[in-house]
MISEDREN-844356 format. One record per residue: residue number from 1; residue in three letters; x, y, z of N, C-alpha, C in turn. Coordinates in Angstrom, 3 decimals. Layout:
N
site n: NUM; res: Ala; n_px: X; n_py: Y; n_pz: Z; ca_px: X; ca_py: Y; ca_pz: Z; c_px: X; c_py: Y; c_pz: Z
...
This chain:
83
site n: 1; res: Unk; n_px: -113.364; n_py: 30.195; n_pz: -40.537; ca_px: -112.013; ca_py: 30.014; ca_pz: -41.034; c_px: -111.079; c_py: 29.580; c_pz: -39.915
site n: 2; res: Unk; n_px: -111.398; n_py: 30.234; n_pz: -39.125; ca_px: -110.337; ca_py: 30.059; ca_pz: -37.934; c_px: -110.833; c_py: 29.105; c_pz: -36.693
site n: 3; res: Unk; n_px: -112.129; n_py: 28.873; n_pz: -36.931; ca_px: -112.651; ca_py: 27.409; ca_pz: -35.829; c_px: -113.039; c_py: 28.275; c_pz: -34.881
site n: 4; res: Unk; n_px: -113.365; n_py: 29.296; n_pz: -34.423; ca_px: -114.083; ca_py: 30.244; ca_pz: -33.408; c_px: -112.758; c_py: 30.236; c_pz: -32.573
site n: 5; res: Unk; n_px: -111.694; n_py: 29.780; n_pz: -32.431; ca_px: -110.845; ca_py: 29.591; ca_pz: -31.405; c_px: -110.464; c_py: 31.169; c_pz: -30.819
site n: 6; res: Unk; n_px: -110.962; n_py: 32.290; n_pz: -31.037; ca_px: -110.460; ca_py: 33.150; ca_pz: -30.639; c_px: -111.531; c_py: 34.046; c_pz: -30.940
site n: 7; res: Unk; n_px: -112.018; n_py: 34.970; n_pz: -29.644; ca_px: -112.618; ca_py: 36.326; ca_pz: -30.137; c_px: -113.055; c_py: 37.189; c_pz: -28.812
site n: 8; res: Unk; n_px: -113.118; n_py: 38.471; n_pz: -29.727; ca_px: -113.185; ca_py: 39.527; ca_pz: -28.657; c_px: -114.234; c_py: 40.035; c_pz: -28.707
site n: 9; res: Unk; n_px: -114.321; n_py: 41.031; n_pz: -27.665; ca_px: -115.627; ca_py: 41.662; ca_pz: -27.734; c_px: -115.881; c_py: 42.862; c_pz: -26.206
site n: 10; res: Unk; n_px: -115.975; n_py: 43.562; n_pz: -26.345; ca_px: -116.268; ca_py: 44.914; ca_pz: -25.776; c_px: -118.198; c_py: 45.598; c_pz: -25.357
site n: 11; res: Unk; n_px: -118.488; n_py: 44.622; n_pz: -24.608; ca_px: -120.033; ca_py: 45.321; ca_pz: -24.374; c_px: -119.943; c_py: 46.667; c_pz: -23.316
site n: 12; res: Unk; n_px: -121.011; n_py: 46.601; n_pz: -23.435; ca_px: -121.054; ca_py: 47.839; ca_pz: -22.449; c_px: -122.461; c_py: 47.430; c_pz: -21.601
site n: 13; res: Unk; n_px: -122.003; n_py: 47.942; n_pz: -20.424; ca_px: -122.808; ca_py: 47.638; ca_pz: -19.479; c_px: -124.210; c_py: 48.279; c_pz: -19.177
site n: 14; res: Unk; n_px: -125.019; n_py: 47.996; n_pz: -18.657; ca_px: -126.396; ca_py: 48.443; ca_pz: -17.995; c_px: -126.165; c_py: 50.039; c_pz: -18.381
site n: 15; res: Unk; n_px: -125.275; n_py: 51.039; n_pz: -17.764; ca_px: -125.254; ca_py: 52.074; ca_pz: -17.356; c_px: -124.840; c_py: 52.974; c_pz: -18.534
site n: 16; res: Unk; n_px: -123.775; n_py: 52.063; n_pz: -18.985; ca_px: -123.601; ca_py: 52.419; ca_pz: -20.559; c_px: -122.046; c_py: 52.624; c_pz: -20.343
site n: 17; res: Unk; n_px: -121.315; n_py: 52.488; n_pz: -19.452; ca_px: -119.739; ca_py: 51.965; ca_pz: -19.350; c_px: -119.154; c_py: 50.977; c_pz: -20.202
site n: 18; res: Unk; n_px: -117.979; n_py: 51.189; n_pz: -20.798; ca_px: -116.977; ca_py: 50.146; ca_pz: -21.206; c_px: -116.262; c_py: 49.431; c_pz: -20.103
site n: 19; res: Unk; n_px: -116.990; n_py: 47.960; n_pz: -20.745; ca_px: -116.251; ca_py: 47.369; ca_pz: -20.235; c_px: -114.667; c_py: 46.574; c_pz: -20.290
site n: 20; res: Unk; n_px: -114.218; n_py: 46.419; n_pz: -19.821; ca_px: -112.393; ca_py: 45.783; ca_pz: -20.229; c_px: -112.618; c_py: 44.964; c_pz: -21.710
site n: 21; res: Unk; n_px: -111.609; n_py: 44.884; n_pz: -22.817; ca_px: -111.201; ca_py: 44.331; ca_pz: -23.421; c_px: -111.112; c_py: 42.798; c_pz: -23.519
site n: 22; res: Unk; n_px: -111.910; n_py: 42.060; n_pz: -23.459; ca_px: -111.871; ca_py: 40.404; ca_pz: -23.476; c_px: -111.208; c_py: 39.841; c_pz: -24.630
site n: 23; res: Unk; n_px: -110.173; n_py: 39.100; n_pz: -24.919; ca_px: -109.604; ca_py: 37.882; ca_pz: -25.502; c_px: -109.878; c_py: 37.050; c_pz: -25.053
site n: 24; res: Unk; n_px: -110.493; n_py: 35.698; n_pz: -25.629; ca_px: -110.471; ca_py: 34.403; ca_pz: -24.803; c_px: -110.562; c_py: 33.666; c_pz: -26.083
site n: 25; res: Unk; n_px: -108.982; n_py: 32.308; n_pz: -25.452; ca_px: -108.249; ca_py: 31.362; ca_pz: -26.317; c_px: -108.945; c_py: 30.438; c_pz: -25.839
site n: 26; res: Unk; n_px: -109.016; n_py: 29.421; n_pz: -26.467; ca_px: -109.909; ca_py: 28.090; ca_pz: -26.282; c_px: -109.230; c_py: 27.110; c_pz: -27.021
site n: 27; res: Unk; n_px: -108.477; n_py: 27.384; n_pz: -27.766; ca_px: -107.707; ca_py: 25.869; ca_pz: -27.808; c_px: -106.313; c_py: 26.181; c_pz: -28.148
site n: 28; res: Unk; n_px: -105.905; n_py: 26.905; n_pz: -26.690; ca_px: -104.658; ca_py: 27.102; ca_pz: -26.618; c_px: -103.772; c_py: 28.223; c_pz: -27.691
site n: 29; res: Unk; n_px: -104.381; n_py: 28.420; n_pz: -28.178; ca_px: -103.647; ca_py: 29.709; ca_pz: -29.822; c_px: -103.211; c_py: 30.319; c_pz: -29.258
site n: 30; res: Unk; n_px: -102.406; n_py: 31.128; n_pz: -28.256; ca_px: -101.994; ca_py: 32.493; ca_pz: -27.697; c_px: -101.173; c_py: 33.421; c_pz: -28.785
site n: 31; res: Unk; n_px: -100.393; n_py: 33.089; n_pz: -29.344; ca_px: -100.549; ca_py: 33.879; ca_pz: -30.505; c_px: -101.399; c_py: 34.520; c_pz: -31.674
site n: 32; res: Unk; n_px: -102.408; n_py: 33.645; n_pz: -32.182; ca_px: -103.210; ca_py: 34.602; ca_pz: -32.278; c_px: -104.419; c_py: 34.967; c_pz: -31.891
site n: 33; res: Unk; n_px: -104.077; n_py: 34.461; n_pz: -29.961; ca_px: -105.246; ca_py: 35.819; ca_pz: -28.909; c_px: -104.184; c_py: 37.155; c_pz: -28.902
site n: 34; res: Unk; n_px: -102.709; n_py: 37.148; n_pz: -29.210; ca_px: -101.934; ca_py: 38.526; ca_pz: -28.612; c_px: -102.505; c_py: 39.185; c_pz: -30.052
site n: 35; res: Unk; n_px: -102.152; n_py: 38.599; n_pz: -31.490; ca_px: -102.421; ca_py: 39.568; ca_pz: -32.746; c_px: -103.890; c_py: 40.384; c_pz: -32.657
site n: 36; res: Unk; n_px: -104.689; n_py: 39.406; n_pz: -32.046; ca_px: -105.860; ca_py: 39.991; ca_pz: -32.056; c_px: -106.382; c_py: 41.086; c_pz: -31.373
site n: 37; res: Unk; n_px: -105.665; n_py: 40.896; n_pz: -30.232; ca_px: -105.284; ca_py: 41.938; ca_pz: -28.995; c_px: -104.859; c_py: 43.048; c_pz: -29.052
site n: 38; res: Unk; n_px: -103.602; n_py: 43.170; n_pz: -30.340; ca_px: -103.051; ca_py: 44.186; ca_pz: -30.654; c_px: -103.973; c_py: 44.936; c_pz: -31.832
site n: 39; res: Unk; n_px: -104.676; n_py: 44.134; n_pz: -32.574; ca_px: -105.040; ca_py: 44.734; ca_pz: -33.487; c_px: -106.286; c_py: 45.674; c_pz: -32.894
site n: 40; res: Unk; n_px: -107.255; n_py: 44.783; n_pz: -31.943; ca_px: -108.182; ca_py: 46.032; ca_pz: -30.832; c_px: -107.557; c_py: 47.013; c_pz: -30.893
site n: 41; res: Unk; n_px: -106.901; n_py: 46.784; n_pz: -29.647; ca_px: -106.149; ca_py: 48.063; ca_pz: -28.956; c_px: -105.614; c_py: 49.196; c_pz: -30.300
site n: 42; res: Unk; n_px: -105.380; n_py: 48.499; n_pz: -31.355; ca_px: -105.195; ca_py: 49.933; ca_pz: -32.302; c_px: -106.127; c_py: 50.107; c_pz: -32.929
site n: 43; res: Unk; n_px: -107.074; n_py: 49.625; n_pz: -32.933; ca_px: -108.361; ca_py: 50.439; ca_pz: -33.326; c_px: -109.263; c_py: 51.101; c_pz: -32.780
site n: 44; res: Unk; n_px: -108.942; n_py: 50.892; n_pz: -31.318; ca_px: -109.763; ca_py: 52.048; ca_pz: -30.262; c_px: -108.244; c_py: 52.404; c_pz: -29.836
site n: 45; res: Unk; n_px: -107.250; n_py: 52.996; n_pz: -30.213; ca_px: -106.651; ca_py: 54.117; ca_pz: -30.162; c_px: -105.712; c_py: 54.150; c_pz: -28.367
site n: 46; res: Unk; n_px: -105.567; n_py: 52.531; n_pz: -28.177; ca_px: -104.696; ca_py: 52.921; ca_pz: -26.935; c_px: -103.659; c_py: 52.700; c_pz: -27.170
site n: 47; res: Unk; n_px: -102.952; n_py: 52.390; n_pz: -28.044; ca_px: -101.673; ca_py: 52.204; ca_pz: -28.278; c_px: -100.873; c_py: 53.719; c_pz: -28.561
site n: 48; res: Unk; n_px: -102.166; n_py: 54.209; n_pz: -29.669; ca_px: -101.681; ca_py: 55.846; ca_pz: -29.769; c_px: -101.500; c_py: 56.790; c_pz: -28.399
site n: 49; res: Unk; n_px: -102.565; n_py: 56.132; n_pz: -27.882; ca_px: -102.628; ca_py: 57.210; ca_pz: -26.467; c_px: -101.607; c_py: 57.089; c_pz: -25.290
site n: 50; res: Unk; n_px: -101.228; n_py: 55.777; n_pz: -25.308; ca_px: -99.868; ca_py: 55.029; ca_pz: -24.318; c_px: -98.715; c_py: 56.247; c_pz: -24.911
site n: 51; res: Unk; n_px: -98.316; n_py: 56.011; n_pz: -26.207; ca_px: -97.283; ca_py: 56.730; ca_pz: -26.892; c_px: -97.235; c_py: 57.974; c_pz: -26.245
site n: 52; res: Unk; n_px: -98.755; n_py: 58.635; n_pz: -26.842; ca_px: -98.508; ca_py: 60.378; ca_pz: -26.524; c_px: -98.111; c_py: 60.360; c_pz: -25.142
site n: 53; res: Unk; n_px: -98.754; n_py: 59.648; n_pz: -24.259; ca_px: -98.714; ca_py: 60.121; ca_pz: -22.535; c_px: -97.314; c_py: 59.775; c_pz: -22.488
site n: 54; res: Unk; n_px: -96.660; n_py: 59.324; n_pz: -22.713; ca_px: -95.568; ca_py: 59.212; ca_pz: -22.125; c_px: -94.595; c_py: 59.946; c_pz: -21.535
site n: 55; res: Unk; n_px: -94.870; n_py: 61.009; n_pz: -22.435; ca_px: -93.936; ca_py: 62.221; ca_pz: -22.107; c_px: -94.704; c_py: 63.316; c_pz: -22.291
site n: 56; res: Unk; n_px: -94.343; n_py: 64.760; n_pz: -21.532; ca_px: -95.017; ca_py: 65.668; ca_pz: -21.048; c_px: -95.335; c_py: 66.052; c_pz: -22.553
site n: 57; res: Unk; n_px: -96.877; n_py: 66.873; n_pz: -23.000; ca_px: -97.005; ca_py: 67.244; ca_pz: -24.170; c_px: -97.161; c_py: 68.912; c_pz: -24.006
site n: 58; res: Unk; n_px: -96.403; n_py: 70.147; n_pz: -24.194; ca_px: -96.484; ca_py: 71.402; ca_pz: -24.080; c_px: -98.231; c_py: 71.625; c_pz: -25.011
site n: 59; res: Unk; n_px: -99.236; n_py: 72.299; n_pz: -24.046; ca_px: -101.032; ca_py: 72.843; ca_pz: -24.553; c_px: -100.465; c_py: 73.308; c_pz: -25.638
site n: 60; res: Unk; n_px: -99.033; n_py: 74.022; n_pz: -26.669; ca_px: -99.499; ca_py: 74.779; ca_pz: -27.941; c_px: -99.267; c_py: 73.488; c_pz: -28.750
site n: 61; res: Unk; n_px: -98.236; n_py: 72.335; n_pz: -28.753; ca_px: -98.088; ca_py: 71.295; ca_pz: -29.222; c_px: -99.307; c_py: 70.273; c_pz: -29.380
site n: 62; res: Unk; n_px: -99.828; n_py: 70.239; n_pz: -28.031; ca_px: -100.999; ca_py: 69.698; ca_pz: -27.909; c_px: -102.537; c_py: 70.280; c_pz: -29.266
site n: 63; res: Unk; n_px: -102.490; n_py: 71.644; n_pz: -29.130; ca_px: -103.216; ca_py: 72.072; ca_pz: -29.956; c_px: -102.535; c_py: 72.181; c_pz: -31.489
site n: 64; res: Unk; n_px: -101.438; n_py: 72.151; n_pz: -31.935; ca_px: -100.817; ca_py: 71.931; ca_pz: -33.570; c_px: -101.128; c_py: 70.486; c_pz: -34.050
site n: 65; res: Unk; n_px: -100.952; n_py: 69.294; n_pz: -32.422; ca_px: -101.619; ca_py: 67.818; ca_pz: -33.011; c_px: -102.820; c_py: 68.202; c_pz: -33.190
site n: 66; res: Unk; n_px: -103.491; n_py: 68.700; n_pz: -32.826; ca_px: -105.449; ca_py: 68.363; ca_pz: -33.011; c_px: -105.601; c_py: 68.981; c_pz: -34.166
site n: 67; res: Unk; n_px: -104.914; n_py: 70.073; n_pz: -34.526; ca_px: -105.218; ca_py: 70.541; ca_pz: -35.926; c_px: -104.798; c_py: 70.004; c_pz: -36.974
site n: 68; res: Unk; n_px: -103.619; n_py: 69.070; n_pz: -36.844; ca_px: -103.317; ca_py: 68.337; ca_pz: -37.443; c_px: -104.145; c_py: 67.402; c_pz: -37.992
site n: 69; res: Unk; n_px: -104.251; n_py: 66.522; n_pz: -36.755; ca_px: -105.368; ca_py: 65.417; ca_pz: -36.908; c_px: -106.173; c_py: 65.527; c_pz: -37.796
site n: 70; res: Unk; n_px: -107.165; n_py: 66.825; n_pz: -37.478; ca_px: -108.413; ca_py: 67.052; ca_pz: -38.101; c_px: -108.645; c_py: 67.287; c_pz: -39.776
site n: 71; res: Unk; n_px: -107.011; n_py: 68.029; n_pz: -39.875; ca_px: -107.266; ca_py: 68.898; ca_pz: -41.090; c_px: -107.080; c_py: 66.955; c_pz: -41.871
site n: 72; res: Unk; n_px: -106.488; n_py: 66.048; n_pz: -41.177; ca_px: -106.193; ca_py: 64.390; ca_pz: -42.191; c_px: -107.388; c_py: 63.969; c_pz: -42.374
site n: 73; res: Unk; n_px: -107.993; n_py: 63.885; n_pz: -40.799; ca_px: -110.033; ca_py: 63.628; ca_pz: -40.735; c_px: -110.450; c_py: 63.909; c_pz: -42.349
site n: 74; res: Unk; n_px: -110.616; n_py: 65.258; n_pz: -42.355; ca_px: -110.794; ca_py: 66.149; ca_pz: -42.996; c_px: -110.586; c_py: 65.511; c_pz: -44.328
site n: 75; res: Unk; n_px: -109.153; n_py: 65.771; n_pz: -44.944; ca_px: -108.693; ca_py: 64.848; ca_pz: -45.992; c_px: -109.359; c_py: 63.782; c_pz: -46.808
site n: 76; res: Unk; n_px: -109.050; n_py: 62.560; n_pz: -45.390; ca_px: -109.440; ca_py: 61.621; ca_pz: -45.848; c_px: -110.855; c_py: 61.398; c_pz: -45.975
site n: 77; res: Unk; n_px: -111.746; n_py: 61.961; n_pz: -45.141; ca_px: -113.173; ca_py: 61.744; ca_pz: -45.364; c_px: -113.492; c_py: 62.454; c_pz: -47.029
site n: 78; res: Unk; n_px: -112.620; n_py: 63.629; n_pz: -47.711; ca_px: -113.357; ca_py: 64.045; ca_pz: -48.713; c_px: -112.276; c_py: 63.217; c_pz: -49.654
site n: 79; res: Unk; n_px: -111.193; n_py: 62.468; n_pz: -49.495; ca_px: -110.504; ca_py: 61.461; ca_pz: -50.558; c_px: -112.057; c_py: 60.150; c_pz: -50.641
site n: 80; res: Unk; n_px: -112.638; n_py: 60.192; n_pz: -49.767; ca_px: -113.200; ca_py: 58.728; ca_pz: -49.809; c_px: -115.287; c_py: 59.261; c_pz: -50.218
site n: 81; res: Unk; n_px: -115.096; n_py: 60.750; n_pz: -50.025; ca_px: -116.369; ca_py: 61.020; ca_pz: -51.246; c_px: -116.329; c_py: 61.270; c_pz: -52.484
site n: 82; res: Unk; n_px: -114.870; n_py: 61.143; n_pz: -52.690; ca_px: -114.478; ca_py: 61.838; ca_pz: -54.429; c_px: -114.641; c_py: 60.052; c_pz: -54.834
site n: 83; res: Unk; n_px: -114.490; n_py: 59.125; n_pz: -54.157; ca_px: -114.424; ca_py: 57.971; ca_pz: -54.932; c_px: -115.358; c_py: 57.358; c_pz: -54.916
């Protein structure tokens, strides 16, 4: 659809490390190498993680998000066996 002009890809190395995030434009598109870019990065969760760090997070806050999180995990994994 899009002429290959754009794609990413994330291997992992020999050792079993991630490696950096690759975009590569090939006929000039930089707009959509950034959409594509952004859309990674929010699906492996660094955009969320930039956010949280930003500012100091108090360990009981820290632990009300994880329970949070989980109990949605949670949620949504049994919204998507009921269907």
């Amino acid at each position: 659809m899009f002429g290959g002009t754009v794609f990413t890809r994330r291997p992992r190395s020999n050792d079993g490390e991630l490696r950096p995030l690759e975009v590569h434009v090939v006929d000039g598109n930089v707009d959509r190498a950034i959409r594509i870019l952004k859309r990674e990065m929010g699906k492996e969760g660094i955009l969320k993680t930039l956010k949280r760090k930003r500012f100091y997070e108090k360990p009981s806050d820290a632990r009300k998000r994880k329970q949070s999180e989980a109990l949605s995990r949670l949620r949504r994994s049994n919204r998507r066996r009921t269907q």
